[in-house]
N, C-alpha and C positions, 0 to 999 in steps of 0.2 A: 504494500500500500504506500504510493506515494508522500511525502509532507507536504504538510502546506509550504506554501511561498510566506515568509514574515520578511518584512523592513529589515534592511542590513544597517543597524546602530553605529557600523566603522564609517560608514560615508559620513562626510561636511554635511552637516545642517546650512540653513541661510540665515542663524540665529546673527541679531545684530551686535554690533561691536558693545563690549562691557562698559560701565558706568556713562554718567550724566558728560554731554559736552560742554556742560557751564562752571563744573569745578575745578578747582584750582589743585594742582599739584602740591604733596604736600613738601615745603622743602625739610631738610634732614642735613646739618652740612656734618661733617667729618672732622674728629677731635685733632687733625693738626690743621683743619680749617677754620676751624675755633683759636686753637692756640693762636693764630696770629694778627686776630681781631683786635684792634687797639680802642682799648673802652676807659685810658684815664691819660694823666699827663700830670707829670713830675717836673715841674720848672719849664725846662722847654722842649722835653722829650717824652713822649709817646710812650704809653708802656700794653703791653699786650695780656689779654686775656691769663694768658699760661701765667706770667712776673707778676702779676695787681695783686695785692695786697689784699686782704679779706676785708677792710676798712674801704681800697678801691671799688672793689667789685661790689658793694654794699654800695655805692655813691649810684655806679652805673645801674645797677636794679634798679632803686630811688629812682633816677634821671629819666628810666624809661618806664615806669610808674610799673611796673610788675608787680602784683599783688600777692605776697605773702603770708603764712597764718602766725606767721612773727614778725618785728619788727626790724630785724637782723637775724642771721645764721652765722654760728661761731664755726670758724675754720671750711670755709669753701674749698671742697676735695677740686680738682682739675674737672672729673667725674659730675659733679655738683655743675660746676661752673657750665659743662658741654650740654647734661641735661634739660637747665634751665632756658640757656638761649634756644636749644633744639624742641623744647615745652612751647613760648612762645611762638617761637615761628610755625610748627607743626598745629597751634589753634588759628593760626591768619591773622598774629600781631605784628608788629613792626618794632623795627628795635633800629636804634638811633645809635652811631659811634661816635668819637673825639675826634678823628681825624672828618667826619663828613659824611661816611660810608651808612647806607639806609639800609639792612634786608628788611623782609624781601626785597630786591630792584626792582626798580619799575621796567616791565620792558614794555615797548611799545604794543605790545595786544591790551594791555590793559590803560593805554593815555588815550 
């Protein structure tokens, strides 16, 4: 006795392309893309993410109003530090640097 004929499940469907064409990619940058973010300034030089001080890096939160459920964190790990920014930018904030630098950038799909 013959089988039936069923749908062969290994062929392409014509399912359409996955998620929404109006969301934003999430950024995520990488811990020595962090390290060399410069988020304070020591007299006349620039200091980066990885160097700032726990006191620094507490001014830069402040400065970009990041909300905390304390008013400071004692001893910002490097770990702590990549988190945070990658916290931020991963909800669709913006974070501001010393030297001028904005993430997200703006690129021109979104001006």
């Amino acid at each position: 006795m013959p089988t039936q004929v069923t749908n062969n499940t290994s062929n392409p469907t014509n399912v359409a392309a996955n998620g929404l064409p109006d969301t934003r990619a999430i950024i995520e940058l990488d811990p020595w893309e962090i390290a060399d973010l410069l988020i304070s300034k020591r007299g006349e030089q620039f200091v980066s993410c990885e160097f700032a001080t726990d006191e620094e890096f507490d001014q830069f939160v402040q400065f970009n109003s990041v909300p905390l459920k304390e008013d400071s964190i004692r001893g910002w790990s490097f770990d702590d530090r990549c988190r945070l920014i990658n916290h931020v930018l991963g909800d669709g904030g913006m974070l501001v640097f010393v030297d001028g630098t904005i993430l997200p950038e703006k690129s021109s799909e979104t001006e």
